[in-house]
Structure formats: C-alpha cells, structure tokens
C-alpha positions in Angstrom: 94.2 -34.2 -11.0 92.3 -31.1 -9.3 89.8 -29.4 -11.5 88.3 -25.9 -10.1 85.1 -25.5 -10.8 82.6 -22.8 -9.6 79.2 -25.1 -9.5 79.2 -29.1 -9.3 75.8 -31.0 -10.3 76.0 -34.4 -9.1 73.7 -36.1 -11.4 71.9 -35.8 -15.0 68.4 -36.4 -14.7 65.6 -33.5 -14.3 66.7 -32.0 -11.0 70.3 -31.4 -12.8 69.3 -30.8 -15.8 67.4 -27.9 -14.8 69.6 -26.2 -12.7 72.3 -27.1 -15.6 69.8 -24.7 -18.1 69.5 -22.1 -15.5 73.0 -21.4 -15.0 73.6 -21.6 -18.0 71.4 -19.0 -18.9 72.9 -16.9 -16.3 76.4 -17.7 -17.8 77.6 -19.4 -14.5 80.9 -21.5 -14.5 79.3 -25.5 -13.7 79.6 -29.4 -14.3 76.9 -31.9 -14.1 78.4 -34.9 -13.1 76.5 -38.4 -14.6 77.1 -41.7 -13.4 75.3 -43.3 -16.4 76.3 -42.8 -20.0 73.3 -40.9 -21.0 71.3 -37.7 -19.1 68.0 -38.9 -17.4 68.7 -43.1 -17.9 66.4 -43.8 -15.0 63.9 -42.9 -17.6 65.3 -45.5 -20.0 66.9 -48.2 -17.5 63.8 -48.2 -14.9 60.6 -48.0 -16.6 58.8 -50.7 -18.7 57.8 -51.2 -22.3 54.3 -49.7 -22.5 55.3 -47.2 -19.7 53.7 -43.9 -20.0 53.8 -40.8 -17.8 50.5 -40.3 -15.2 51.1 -36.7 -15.2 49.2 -35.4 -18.4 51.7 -33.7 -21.3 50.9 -30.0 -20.3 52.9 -30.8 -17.0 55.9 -32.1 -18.5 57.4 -28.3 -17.7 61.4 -29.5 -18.1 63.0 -25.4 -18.8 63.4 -24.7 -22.5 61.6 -28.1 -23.4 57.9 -27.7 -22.0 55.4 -29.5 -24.4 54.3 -27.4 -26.8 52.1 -30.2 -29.0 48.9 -30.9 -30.9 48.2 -33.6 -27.6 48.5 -31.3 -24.3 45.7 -34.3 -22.4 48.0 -36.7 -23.7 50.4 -38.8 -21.8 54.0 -39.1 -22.8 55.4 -42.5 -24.0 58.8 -44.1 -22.0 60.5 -43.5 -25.5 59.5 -40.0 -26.3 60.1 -39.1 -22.6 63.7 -40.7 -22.9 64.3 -39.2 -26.3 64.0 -35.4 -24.6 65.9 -35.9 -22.0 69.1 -37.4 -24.5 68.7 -34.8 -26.6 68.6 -31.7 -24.0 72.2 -31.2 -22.9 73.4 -31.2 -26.7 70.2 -28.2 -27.2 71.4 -26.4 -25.0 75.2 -26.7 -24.8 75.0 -28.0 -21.0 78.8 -29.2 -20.0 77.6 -32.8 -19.2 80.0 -35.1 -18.0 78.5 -38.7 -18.1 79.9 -42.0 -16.9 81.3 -40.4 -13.6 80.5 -41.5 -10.1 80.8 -39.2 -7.4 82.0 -40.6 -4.6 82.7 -37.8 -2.3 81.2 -34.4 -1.3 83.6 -33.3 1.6 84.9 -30.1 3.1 87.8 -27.9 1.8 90.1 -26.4 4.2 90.3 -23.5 2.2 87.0 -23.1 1.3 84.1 -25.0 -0.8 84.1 -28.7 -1.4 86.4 -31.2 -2.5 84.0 -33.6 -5.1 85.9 -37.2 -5.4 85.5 -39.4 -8.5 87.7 -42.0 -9.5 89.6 -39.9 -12.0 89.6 -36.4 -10.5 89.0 -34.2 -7.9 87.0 -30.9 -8.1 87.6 -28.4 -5.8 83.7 -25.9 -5.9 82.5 -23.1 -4.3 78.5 -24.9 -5.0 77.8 -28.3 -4.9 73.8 -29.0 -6.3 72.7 -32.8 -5.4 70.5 -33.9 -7.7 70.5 -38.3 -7.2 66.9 -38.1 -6.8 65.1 -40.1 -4.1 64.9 -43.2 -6.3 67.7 -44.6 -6.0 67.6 -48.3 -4.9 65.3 -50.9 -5.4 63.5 -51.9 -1.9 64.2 -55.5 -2.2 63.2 -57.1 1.6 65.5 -59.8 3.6 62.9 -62.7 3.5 63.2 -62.3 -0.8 66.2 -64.7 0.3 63.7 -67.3 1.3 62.1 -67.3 -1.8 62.7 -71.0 -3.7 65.2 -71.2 -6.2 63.2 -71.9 -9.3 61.2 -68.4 -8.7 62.4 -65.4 -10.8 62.5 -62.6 -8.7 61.9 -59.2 -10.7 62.1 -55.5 -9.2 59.5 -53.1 -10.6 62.6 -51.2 -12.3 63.7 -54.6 -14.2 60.0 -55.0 -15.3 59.8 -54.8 -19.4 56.9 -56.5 -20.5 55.1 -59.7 -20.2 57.1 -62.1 -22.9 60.1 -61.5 -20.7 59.1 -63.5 -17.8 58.7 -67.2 -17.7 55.6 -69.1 -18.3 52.9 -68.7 -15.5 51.8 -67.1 -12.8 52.8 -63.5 -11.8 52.7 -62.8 -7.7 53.1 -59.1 -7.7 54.2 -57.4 -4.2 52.8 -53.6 -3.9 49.8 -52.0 -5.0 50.9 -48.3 -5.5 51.2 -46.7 -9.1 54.0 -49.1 -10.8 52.7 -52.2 -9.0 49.3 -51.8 -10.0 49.8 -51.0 -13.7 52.3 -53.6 -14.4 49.7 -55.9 -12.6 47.1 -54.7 -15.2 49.4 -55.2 -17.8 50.4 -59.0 -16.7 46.6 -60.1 -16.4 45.5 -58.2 -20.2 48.1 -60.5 -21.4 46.5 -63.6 -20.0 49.0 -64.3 -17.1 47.3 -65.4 -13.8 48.0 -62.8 -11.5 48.3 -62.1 -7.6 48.6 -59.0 -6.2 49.5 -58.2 -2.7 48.1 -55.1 -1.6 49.6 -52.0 0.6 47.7 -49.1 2.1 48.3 -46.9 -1.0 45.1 -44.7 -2.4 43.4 -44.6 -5.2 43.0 -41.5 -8.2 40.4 -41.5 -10.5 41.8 -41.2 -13.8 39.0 -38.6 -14.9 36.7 -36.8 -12.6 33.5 -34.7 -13.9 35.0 -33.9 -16.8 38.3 -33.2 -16.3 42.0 -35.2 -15.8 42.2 -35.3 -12.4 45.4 -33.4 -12.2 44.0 -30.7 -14.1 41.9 -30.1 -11.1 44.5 -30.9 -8.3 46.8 -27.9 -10.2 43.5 -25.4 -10.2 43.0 -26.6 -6.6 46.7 -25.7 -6.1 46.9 -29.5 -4.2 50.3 -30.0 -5.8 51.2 -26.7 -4.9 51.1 -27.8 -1.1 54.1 -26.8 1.2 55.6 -29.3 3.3 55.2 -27.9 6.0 51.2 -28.8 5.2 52.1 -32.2 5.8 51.1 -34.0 9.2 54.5 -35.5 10.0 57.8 -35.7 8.0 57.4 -39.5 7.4 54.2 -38.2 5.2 56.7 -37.2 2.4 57.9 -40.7 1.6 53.5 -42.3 1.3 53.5 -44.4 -1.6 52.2 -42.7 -4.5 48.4 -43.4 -5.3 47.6 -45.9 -8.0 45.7 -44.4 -11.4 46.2 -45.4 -14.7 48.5 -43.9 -17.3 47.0 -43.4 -20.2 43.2 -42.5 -20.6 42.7 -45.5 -23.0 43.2 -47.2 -19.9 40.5 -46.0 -17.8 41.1 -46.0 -14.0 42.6 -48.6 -11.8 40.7 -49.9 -9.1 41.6 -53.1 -6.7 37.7 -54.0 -6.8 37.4 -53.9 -10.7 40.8 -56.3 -10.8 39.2 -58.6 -8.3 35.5 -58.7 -10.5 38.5 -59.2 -13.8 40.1 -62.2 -12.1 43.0 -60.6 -10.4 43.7 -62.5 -7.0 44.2 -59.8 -4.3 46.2 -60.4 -1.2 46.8 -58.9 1.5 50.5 -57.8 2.6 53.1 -60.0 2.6 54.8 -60.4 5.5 57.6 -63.9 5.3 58.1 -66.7 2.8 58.8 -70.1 4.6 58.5 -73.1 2.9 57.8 -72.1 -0.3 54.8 -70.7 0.7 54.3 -66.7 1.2 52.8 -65.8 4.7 50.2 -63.1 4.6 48.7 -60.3 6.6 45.2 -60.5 7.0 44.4 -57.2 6.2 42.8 -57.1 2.9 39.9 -55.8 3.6 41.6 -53.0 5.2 43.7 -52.0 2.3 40.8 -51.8 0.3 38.9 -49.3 2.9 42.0 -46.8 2.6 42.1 -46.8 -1.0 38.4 -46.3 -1.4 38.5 -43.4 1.5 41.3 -42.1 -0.5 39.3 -41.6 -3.6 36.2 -40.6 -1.7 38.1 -37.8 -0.2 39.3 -36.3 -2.7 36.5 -36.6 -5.0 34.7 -34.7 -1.7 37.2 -32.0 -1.8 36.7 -31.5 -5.7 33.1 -31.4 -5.7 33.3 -28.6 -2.5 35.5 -26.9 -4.4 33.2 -27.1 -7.6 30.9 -25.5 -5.6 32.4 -23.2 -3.7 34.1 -21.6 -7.3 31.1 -22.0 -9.0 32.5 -23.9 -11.7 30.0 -25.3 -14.2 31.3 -28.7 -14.2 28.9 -32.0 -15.4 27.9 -34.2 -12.3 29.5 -37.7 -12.1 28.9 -40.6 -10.1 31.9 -42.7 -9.8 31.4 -46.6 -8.9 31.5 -48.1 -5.8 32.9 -51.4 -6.6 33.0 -54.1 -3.0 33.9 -57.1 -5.4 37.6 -57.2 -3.0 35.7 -57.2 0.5 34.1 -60.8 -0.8 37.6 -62.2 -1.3 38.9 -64.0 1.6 41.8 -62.5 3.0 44.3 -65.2 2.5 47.0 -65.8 5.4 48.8 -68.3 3.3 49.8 -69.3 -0.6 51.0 -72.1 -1.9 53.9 -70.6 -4.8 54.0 -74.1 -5.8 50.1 -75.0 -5.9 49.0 -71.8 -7.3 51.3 -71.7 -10.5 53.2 -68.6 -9.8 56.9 -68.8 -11.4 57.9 -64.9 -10.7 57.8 -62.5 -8.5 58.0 -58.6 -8.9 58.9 -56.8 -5.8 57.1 -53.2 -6.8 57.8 -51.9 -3.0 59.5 -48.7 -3.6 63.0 -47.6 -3.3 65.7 -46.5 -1.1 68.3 -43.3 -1.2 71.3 -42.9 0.5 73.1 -39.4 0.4 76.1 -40.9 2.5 78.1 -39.6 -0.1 77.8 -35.7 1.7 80.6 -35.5 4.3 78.2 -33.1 6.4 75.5 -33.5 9.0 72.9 -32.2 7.3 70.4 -35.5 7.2 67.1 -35.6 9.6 66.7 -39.4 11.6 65.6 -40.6 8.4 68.6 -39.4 6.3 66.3 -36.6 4.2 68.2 -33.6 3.7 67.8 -31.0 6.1 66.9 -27.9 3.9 64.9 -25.1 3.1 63.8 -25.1 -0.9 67.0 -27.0 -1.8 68.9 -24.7 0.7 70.7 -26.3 3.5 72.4 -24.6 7.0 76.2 -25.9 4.5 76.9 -22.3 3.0 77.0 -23.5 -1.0 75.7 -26.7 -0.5 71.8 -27.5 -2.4 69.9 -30.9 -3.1 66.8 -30.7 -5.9 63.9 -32.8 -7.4 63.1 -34.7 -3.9 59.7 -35.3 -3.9 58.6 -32.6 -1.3 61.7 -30.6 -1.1 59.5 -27.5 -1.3 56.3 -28.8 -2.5 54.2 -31.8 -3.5 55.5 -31.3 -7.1 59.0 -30.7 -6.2 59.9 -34.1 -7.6 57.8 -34.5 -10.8 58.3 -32.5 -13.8 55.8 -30.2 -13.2 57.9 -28.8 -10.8 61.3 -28.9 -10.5 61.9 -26.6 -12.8 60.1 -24.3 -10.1 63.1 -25.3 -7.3 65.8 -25.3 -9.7 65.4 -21.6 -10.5 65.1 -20.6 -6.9 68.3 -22.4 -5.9 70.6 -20.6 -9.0 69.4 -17.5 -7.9 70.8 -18.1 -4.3 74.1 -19.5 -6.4 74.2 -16.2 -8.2 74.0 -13.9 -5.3 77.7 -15.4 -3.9 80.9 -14.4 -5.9 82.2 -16.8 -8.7 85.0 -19.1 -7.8 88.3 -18.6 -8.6 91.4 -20.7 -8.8 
C-alpha cells in the first residue's frame, strides 16, 4: 500500500512534535511517524523514578505548551514531563501515527522520498528526521567480561534503588545521569563507586541566580556551532549539576568527603576485577576548571553589565585529590553486585538512503537543512545552537525548518 503524503515526521518526541504544531498551524498536509505507542516515551521508558529536568521550568518552551505556572524556578518531575508530552498530539489534533518503524528514507524516481515501514510505503515531497541523538545505550565490548552473577544496568534501565540487588553499586560515568543516580544510590545507604570521565561541573546556583538563568542572559546557550573548536565538541558529555534545588550542587569532592569511592576510568574487566586508569586526579582538575571558568565568565560579565548581583564564594572542595587513584578493584572483595553503564549513547541514521553524514555520521546540515532538496533532521543537540536539542530550543529550529517546507509547492498525488 502507497500512501502520498506531503510531509513525513519520523519520530514523536519534541523535535517532531514541534514541527508537527507548526505545520499544523500553517495547515500543511503531514504524518509523524512513532515507533513507540506513546509521543515522547524516551521521557517515560529512559529516565528514573525521582528524575527531574536540570533545565528550570521557564525553559520547558515545547510550542503551544510552554509553562505557564505558579513554579517558573522549579524543575519538572519525569511524570509531569511525560504527562505533556501524551497529552499534546490529542490538544492539538497532530495526525500521530504511533507504533510504526521507519525503516527506509530512500529516493523516488519521480520525485520526493519513498518512507518504508512494515505495513506501508509513503511516497513525500518532505521528509523531517526527528530520532534524536539518543538513541542507543553505549554499552562497551569488555561489559562481556563482566562475571555472571553481576547485574549489568544502563543508565536508561535505571529506576530506583529497591530495584537492584542487595549491595554495592559500581557506577561507570560521571556526567549529569551518572552522577545523580550515583547520589541517589549512596542517600539510600548503598555503597557506591563511581568511575569518573572528564565531564565538568555546574553550580546548581551562582550569586543569586539558577545558573541557567544566567547562561540564557549571557546568550551561552544561544552559541552557534560554528563557535565550537572542532565538530567532535558537539557530542562532550554534558556537565554534571543537580536537578532539583533541594538537591544542592553535585560535586565529585563533596561525594568523596560523603563516602562515595571515586575511580578513575575504567578501562577492561579481567578476572573479575575492573582495571582502572589512573587518572583520577585528573578528572577531578577538569571538572573543577570547568566550574571555575565559567563562574569567571559570569562574574566578568556581572561586571561588565553592571548587574547588581550579591558576591558568592563557591567551595573549593580537594577531598578527591587525597583518594588514591586505584588501578584495580576487586568486584568480588568490595561488595559490588551491579553495575550501571551511564556512558552515553549512540545514533545511527543509516536509515537515510543519502550521503549526507560527516566521518562521524552527524547529519550534514545547515539549521536542520541539508544539500537533499526536502530532506530536514531536528532536536540534535547542536544542530543550530547549544540548545537545539533541549526544550528550550527546539521549538526555535522547528519553526525555521516549516518555513523552508512552506516556501515549496504542496504535494500532490
């Protein structure tokens, strides 16, 4: 069966869902095609219980659902986040087709793309990718060596603490998820080991203000990519912060004075034992010149705006540099019954028929635009801009690639 269709959105989470509103409002012909059952699962399927958003409630900017609450300095809960996003299509009468794979984006000899599922074939004169960047867990080979009687957890499958098995936690990546869910493991009285990355640090709260409230006046989120110092910058591990404010901020030197063990990276597992990098020490430094430098940048820009903002001195914790940087642990000796691989993911867009992909398989593009007359990707962290893949932003992308749709002719059978 052959369906002709003038826009195809391959997927239903914010990137979609926003281009979904705008051409809608336009009145533009279009599909979003869902693999899940619901619009925006990852929210649901890939975040744990107590998750909450790290991006304050005023940035939650989703088109015709911004926040409009009592708790704008608040931070959205997993559920309440999931509850927008399964209620949005049905507000706004988007044609949302869930439970349907896309298998195929390929070229139409007579024009557009053919877009294969298992039960039909679109022909469309626009095809909008919106998978997102997150699409599979980065599991590494040596998890293999890992003994039997060792749960093994991605950060994704993470729900809370009463879901793992009795003992110790070895947690693998010390960006935002890894961090938090270590908090989370040790408050509950696990033991807890944490191998570390390179990943910076955010205060949660600087001088009186959420620190993205002063990275959007700043206009640091508003950075173009072509800011960054090489096209591998775009895929740095997010910073770790906390995600609520009754949570304070996250710092490896305040879990090490708490009782959290911190490793260095891990690098094989042989024997039951996990083989360690001995840099440590080093991950700390980067995390702490992280913070430092941006804390810099705010107070020069405090200055240079002459803002009226209270003088703060934030703590310089060196419990970690006392730690020995381990080369070796024991999985066995030191208790620890899971692990929970918080390493990132992978995305793989082999899917488009076209040779559009850089060496690292990122769309080649400009704002969503790519050198494929009709073709368009959105919500990829740094499509356009730093926030092109949060909700602060996509909304921002989404609207600029519609407008290009609008400009060409609709489709016709």
């Amino acid at each position: 069966m052959i369906q002709t269709i003038d826009t195809i959105i391959i997927g239903g989470g914010q990137g979609g869902l926003a281009t979904s509103y705008y051409l809608k409002q336009q009145g533009r012909e279009h599909l979003i095609l869902e693999q899940s059952d619901q619009a925006g699962a990852a929210w649901r399927d890939g975040r744990w219980d107590s998750f909450t958003l790290v991006t304050p409630n005023w940035a939650f900017r989703l088109p015709g659902a911004e926040y409009s609450g009592d708790a704008p300095g608040g931070f959205l809960h997993r559920d309440e986040v999931v509850d927008i996003f399964a209620g949005y299509a049905g507000k706004f009468d988007l044609p949302l087709r869930l439970n349907t794979r896309v298998s195929a984006v390929e070229a139409c000899p007579e024009g557009g793309f053919w877009v294969r599922t298992a039960d039909a074939t679109y022909r469309a004169r626009h095809v909008v990718v919106a998978t997102g960047l997150f699409q599979t867990p980065r599991i590494p080979r040596l998890a293999e060596h890992v003994p039997a009687g060792v749960v093994q957890l991605y950060s994704g499958d993470y729900r809370n603490p009463a879901q793992l098995p009795e003992g110790g936690v070895l947690v693998v990546g010390s960006s935002q998820s890894g961090c938090q869910i270590a908090q989370e493991l040790h408050q509950s009285g696990r033991p807890v080991y944490l191998c570390t990355s390179g990943a910076g640090r955010i205060p949660r709260t600087y001088r009186g203000r959420d620190i993205f409230a002063w990275a959007a006046q700043m206009g640091f989120s508003d950075r173009t990519v072509d800011q960054l110092p090489s096209p591998k910058a775009k895929f740095a591990a997010n910073p770790h912060m906390a995600g609520k404010t009754d949570g304070g901020s996250l710092n490896l030197h305040q879990f090490a004075r708490d009782g959290i063990r911190l490793l260095g990276r891990l690098q094989d597992v042989q024997d039951g034992k996990v083989l360690l990098a001995g840099d440590l020490h080093d991950n700390l430094a980067k995390a702490d010149k992280f913070e430092a430098d941006m804390l810099q940048g705010i107070d020069a820009y405090i200055a240079q705006a002459g803002i009226e903002a209270p003088l703060e001195t934030v703590p310089h914790w060196q419990d970690g540099y006392a730690l020995e940087a381990l080369r070796e642990l024991d999985l066995a000796v030191s208790g620890i019954r899971t692990i929970i691989w918080a390493i990132g993911y992978d995305f793989d867009f082999s899917l488009v028929k076209f040779p559009i992909f850089d060496e690292d398989g990122y769309p080649i593009q400009q704002r969503g635009l790519t050198a494929q007359p009709g073709l368009y990707f959105v919500g990829l962290p740094w499509l356009h801009k730093q926030k092109s893949g949060l909700l602060a932003g996509v909304a921002e992308d989404a609207a600029h690639i519609v407008q290009s749709i609008c400009t060409e002719p609709v489709c016709s059978a």
